[in-house]
Structure formats: C-alpha cells, structure tokens
C-alpha positions as CSV (number, residue, x, y, z in Angstrom):
1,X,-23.6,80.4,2.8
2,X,-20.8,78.7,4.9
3,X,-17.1,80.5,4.0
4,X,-15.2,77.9,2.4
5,X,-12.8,77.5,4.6
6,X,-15.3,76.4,7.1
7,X,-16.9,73.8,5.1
8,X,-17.5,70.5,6.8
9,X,-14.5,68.4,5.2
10,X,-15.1,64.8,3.8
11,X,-13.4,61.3,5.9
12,X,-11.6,59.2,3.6
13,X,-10.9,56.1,5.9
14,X,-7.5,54.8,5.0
15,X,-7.7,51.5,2.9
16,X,-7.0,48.2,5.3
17,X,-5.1,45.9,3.6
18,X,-5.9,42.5,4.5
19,X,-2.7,39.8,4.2
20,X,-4.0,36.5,2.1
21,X,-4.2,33.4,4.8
22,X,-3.4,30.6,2.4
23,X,-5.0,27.3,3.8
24,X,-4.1,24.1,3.3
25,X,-6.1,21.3,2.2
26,X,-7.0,18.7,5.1
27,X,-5.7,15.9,2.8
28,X,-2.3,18.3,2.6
29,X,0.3,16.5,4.5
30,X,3.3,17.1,2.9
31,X,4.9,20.7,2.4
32,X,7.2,19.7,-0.5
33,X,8.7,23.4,-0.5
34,X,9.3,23.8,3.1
35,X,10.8,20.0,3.1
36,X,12.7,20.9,0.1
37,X,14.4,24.3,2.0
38,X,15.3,22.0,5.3
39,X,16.6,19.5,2.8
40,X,19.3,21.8,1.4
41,X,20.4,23.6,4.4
42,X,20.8,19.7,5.7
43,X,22.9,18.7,2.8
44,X,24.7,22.3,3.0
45,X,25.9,21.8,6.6
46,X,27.6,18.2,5.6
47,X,24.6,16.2,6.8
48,X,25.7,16.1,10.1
49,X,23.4,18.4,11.6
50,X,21.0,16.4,13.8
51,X,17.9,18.8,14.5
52,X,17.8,19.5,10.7
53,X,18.1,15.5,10.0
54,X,15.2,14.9,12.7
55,X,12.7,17.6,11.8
56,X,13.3,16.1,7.6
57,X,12.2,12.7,8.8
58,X,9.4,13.9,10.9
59,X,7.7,15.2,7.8
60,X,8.4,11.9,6.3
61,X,6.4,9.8,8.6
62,X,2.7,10.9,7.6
63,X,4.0,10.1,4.0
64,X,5.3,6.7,5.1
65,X,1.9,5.8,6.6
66,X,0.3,6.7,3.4
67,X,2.5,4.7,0.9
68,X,1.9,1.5,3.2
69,X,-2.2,1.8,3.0
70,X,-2.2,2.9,-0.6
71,X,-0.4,-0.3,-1.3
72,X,-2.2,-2.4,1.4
73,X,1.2,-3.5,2.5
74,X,0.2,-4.3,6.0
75,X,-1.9,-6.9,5.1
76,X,0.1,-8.5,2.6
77,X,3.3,-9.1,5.1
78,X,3.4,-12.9,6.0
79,X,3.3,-12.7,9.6
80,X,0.8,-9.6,9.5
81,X,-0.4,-9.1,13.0
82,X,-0.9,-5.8,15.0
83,X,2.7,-4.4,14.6
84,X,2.9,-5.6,10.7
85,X,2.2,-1.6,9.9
86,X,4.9,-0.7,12.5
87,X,7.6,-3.0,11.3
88,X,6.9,-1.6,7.8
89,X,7.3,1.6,8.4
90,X,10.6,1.2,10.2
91,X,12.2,0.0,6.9
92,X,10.9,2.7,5.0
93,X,12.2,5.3,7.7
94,X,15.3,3.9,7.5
95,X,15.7,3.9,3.9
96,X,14.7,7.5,3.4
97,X,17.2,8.5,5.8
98,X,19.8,6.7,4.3
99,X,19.4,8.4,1.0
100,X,19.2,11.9,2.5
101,X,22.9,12.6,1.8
102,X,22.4,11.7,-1.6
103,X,19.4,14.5,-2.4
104,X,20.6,16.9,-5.6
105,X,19.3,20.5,-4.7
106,X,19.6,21.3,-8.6
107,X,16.8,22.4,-10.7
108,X,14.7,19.7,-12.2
109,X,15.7,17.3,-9.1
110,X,12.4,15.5,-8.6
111,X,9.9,16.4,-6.2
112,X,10.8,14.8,-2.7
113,X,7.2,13.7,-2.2
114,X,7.6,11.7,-5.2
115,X,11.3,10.6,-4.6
116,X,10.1,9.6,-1.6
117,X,6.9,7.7,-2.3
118,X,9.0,5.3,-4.7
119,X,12.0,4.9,-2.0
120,X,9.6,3.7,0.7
121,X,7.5,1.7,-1.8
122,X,10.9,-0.3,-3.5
123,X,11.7,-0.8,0.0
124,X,8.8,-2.5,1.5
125,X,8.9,-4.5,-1.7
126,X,12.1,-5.7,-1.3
127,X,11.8,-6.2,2.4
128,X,8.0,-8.3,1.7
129,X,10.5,-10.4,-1.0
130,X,13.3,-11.1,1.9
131,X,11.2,-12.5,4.0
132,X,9.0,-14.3,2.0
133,X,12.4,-15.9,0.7
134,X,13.8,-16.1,3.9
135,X,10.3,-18.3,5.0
136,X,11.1,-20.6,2.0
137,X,15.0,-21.6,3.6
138,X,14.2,-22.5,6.8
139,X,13.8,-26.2,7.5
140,X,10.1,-26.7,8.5
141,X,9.2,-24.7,5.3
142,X,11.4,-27.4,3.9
143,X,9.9,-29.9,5.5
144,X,6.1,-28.3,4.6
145,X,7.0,-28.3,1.4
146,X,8.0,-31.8,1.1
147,X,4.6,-33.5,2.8
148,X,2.8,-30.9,0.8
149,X,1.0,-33.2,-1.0
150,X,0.5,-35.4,1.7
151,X,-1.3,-32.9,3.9
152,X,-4.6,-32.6,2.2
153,X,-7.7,-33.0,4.8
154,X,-9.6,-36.6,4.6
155,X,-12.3,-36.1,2.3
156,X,-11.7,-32.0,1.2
157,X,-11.0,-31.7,-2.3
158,X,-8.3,-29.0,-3.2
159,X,-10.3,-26.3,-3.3
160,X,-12.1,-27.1,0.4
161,X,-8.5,-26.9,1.5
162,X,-7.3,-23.8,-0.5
163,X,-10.2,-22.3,1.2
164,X,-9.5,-23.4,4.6
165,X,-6.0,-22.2,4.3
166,X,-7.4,-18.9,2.9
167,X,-9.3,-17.7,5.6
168,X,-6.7,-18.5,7.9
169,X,-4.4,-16.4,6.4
170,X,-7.0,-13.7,6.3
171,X,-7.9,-13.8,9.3
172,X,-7.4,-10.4,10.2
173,X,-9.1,-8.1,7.5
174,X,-13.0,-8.1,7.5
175,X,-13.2,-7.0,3.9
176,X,-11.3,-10.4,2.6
177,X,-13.0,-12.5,4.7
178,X,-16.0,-11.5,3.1
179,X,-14.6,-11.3,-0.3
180,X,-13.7,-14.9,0.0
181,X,-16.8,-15.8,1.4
182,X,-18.6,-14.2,-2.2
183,X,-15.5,-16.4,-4.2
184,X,-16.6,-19.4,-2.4
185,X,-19.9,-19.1,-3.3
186,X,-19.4,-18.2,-6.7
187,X,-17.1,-21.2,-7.0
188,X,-19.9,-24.1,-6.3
189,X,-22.6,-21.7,-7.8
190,X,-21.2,-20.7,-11.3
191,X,-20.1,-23.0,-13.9
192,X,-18.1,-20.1,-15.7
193,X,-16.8,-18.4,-12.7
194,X,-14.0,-17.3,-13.9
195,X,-15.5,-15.8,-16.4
196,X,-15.8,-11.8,-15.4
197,X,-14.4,-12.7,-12.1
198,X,-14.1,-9.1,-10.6
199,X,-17.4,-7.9,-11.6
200,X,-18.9,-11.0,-10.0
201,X,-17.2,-10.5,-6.7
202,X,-17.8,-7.0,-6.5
203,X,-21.7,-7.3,-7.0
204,X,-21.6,-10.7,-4.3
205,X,-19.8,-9.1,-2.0
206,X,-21.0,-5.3,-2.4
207,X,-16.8,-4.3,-2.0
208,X,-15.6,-1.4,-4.3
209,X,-12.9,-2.8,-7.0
210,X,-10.2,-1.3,-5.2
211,X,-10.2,-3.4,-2.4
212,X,-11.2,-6.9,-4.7
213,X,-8.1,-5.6,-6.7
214,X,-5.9,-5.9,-3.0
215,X,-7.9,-8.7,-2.4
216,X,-6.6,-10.9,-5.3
217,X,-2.9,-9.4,-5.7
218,X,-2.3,-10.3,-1.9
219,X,-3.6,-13.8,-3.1
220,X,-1.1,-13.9,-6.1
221,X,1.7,-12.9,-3.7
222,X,1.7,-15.7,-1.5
223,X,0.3,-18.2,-3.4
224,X,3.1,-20.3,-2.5
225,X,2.7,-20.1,0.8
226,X,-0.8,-22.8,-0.3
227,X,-0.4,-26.5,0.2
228,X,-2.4,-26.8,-3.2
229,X,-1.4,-23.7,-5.7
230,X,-4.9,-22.2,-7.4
231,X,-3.6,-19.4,-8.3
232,X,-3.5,-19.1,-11.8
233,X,-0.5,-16.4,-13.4
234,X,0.4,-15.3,-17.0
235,X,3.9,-17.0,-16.7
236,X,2.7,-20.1,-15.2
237,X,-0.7,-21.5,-16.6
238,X,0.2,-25.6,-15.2
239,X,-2.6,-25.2,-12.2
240,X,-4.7,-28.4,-11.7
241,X,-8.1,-27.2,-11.5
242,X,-9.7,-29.2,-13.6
243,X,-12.1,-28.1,-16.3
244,X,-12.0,-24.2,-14.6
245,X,-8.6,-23.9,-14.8
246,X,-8.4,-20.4,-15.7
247,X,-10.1,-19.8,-12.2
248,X,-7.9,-17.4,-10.8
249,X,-6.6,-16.0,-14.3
250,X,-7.6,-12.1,-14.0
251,X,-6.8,-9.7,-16.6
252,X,-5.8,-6.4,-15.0
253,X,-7.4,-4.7,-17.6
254,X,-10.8,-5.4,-17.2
C-alpha cells in the first residue's frame, strides 16, 4: 500500500470560460443602440462635430435604400429612369440630417430606426407631390392638358389609348409590363372584370399581391398624368367607362 502522501494526485483542468459572440441577423442593418450612443455624444458636443455627423448618416443610408424599395418609390417618380433611386435617396439624406439637431436623448424618445423610416418616407412623399405639381404649371403640361381631348389616336377607343400610354410609362419595370398585359386581357375577356380585380390579376399574371398592390397605387398616383382618366377613386366616381365603370375601383381591403 502506497503512503498517502505519495498517492498519485487527481488533474482538475481549470474551467474555460467561453465569451458569448452575439451575431447579427443578415437582414440586421441597423444597430439602433450603437446609432442611438453616436447620436447623443453628436447632440452633446453642439452638433458641430463633423466625424460624429458623418459616421450617423452612414448608418442611415442602408435604411434609406430600404424605405424607397419597401414603398416602390423609384418606380413611382415621374421621370423614373436609372438615377430615379439616386435622386430619391438624396432627399431623404438630406432630411435626416437636417433633423439630427433636433433628436431628444430622453427616455421614451422613439426608436431612431423608426423616427427615421417615417422622416425619409414623408419626405419622398412630399418631394413625389412637388414635382408632380411642379409638372402640372409648366406650359406644355398646360398646353397637354388643353388638346387633351383632342389627342386621342384615329380609331383607338379610350381604353386602346389608356393602354398605350400605360406601357409607356411602364416601360421600365418587367413585373408591370406584365401585369398590364394580364389587365388588358382581362379587360376584352371578362364582362365583370372589375369584379375581384386583384385576385384576377394575380392568377393571370402569376405576380404575388404585393407587387399588383404597387402595381395599381403607382397607377392611382399619376393618373392624371393620362390623356383619358380610368382610374376610378373613392372621392371621385365621374370616370366615363361606360357600363364598367367601376373598372379601376379596388377596395384595399380585399
């Protein structure tokens, strides 16, 4: 029998403790905390502190992206072209950083994500608005206006023309084009089709609701821009479309 003392002794291996990796979420793109911290130290110094101001509004930018495709905003602007998304996002930039002075660091201030979200989106709105108005005062928009009803194609009935002047204006988005290609269709094919209008165009066209639902409100927001108006509202239910004159009438709720 060993002596005690000579015993062979047991290894406890000391306990490794490992540090939690927190990870964000791919679809993560805005740190509200961190943002929030910058914010304050911004507003602390008197707003005048330039490399706090510049690293704020780079966060902003993924966000600006994201309220202008949510919305579909890029494709509603009148002149929408290639830089439509660009000149969008300047005037949200510049509206956020604007307000930045004006940010409240007390408790139960909104989030800045969401404070955010609803500055760029008022923004773009109003901007869309300007120059939609803007279009409306010059003179050849004047003049449009007044041979409106004298511009109709030889032998096209309104809707051939509504049609014609549809496409054109969306030209650019593969998803309408085919949308309005189903509506067109569904126009000559069905004698109730504005009956169930969004179903209809989802199964004809195989597009998910969400983009028939951008679809139609980009067509209710310029429908003035139309020589012949088929756009049928709530407010304003005087549209000549003879015995389917609730056409374009869509309630949101269905």
């Amino acid at each position: 029998m060993l002596p005690l003392d000579n015993a062979p002794k047991e290894t406890i291996s000391p306990t490794v403790v490992t540090p939690e990796i927190k990870v964000k979420p791919k679809n993560h793109y805005f740190d509200n905390d961190l943002v929030q911290e910058i914010l304050k130290r911004y507003v602390a110094r008197g707003c005048v502190d330039i490399e706090l101001r510049d690293e704020i509004m780079h966060h902003s930018e993924e966000l600006i992206r994201q309220v202008i495709r949510a919305h579909n905003f890029e494709h509603i602007f009148p002149n929408r072209d290639a830089s439509s998304a660009t000149e969008l996002f300047q005037v949200a930039y510049c509206q956020i950083e604007k307000v930045l002075y004006k940010y409240d660091p007390q408790p139960g201030s909104p989030k800045l994500f969401n404070l955010w979200s609803q500055v760029a989106k008022t923004r773009i709105l109003a901007y869309l608005k300007k120059e939609k108005r803007d279009k409306k005062n010059v003179v050849s928009y004047k003049d449009f206006l007044s041979r409106k009803h004298k511009t109709k194609l030889k032998g096209s009935t309104d809707i051939d023309l509504w049609l014609k002047e549809a496409r054109e204006m969306m030209y650019y988005n593969e998803d309408f084009l085919e949308i309005l290609k189903s509506l067109e269709e569904i126009w000559y094919k069905d004698e109730k089709s504005y009956d169930g209008l969004i179903s209809k165009l989802e199964k004809a066209s195989g597009k998910n609701r969400n983009i028939i639902g951008h679809f139609l409100k980009t067509l209710r927001i310029r429908r003035d821009e139309f020589t012949v108006n088929l756009m049928e509202t709530k407010d304003h239910k005087e549209v000549d479309l003879g015995d389917s004159e609730d056409f374009f009438y869509v309630d949101q709720d269905q």
